[in-house]
C-alpha positions in Angstrom: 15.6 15.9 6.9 14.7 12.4 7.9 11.4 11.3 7.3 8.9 11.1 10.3 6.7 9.1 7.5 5.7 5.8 7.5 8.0 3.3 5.9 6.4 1.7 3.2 6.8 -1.7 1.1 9.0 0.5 -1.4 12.8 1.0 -1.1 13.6 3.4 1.3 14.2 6.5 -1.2 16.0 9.9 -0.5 13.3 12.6 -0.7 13.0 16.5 -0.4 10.8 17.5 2.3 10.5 20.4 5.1 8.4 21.4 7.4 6.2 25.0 6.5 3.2 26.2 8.6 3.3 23.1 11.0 2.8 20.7 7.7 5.2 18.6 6.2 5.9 19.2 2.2 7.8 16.8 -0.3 9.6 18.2 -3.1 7.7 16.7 -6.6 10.1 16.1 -9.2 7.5 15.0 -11.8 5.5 18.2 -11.0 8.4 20.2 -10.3 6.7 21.7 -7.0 6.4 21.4 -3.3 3.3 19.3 -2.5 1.7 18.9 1.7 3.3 15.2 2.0 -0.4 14.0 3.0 -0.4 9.9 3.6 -1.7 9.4 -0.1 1.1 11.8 -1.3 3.7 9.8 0.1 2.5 7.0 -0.9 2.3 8.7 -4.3 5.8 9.8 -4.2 7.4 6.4 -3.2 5.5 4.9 -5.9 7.0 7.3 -8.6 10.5 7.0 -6.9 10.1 2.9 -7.6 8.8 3.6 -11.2 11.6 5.4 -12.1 14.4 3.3 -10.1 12.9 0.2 -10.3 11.1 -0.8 -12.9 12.8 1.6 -14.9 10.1 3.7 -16.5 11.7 7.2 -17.9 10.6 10.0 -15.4 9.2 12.2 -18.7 6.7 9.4 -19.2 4.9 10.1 -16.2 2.0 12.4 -15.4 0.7 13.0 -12.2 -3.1 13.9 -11.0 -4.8 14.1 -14.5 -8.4 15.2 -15.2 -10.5 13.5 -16.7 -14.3 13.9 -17.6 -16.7 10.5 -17.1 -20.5 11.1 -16.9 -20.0 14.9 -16.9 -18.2 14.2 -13.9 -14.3 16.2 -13.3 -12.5 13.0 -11.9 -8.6 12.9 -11.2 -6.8 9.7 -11.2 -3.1 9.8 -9.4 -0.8 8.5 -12.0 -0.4 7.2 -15.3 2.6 5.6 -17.7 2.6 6.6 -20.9 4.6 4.4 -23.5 7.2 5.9 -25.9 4.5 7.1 -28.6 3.1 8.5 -25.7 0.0 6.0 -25.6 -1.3 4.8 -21.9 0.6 2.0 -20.6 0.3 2.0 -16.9 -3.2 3.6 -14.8 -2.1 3.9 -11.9 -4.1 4.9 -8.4 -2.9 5.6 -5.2 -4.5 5.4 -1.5 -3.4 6.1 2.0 -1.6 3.4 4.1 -5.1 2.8 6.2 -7.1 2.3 3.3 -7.4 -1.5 2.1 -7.2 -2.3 -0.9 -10.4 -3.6 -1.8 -12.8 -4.2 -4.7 -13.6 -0.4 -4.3 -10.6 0.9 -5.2 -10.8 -1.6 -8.0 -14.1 -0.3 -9.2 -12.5 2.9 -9.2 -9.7 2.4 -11.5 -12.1 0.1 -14.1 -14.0 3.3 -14.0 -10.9 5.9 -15.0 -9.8 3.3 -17.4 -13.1 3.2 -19.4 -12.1 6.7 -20.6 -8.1 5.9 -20.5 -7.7 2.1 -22.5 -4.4 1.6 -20.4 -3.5 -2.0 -20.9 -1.7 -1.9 -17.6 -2.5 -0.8 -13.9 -1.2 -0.8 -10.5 -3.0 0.0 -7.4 -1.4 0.7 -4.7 -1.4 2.1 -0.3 2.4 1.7 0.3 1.8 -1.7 2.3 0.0 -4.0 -0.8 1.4 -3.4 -4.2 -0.9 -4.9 -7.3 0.1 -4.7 -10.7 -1.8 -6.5 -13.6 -2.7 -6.2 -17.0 -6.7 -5.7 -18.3 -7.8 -7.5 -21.7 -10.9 -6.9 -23.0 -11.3 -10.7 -24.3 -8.9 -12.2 -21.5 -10.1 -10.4 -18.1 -7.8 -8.7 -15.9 -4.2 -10.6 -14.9 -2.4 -10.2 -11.7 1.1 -10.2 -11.4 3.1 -12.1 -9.8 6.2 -10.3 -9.7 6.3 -6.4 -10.9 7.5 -5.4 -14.7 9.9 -3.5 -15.7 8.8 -0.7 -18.4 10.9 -3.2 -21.1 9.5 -6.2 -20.1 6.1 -4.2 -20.3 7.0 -2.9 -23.8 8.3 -6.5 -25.1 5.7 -7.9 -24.0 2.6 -6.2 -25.7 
């Protein structure tokens, strides 16, 4: 099925989708399970599709949509890397193409990773793409260019 999505600033990626109850469903390959393809899910899914072809990060080193508890508060944050002793590496968050990318969504991640400690992050809507790295005596770095997982796992 072709996609009546929105092309995004990823590669255009072969996905699993079809249409149930007038909704349109993608085919989760992390989760193993057919999701409604809302705009934040495809974004989602295109993200994880680049993290696995692109940048090279192993498929079993990704979880999707975990819980986590700040100020007795159930929050769920979209994405994260893990490294190879299964550490965080990479917080990731996810938004719908019409939502900017603003200090907000920012807030929001520095927020998830006061629990997490993930060295890395990338936020993300499908049209801007930001990847950097947090240091607690250094600030936050943005990238340039994206990493790959090994340049990631060289590098720190």
């Amino acid at each position: 099925m072709n996609s009546p999505l929105l092309q995004l600033c990823f590669p255009e990626y072969d996905f699993r989708l079809k249409k149930a109850d007038e909704k349109i469903y993608i085919f989760d390959e992390i989760r193993t399970k057919w999701i409604v393809c809302t705009p934040e899910e495809w974004v989602r899914q295109n993200l994880i599709k680049f993290l696995i072809s692109e940048l090279k990060i192993p498929q079993t080193l990704i979880a999707l949509e975990k819980q986590i508890i700040l100020a007795n508060r159930h929050l769920r944050f979209d994405a994260i890397v893990y490294d190879r002793n299964i550490k965080p590496l990479i917080l990731i968050e996810c938004k719908a193409p019409q939502v900017n990318i603003a200090q907000k969504v920012f807030d929001q991640i520095w927020n998830y990773n006061y629990e997490i400690s993930a060295p890395y992050f990338i936020v993300t809507n499908g049209i801007t793409f930001v990847m950097g790295k947090c240091d607690k005596e250094k600030g936050v770095k943005f990238f340039e260019q994206t990493k790959t997982f090994e340049e990631i796992m060289i590098n720190d």
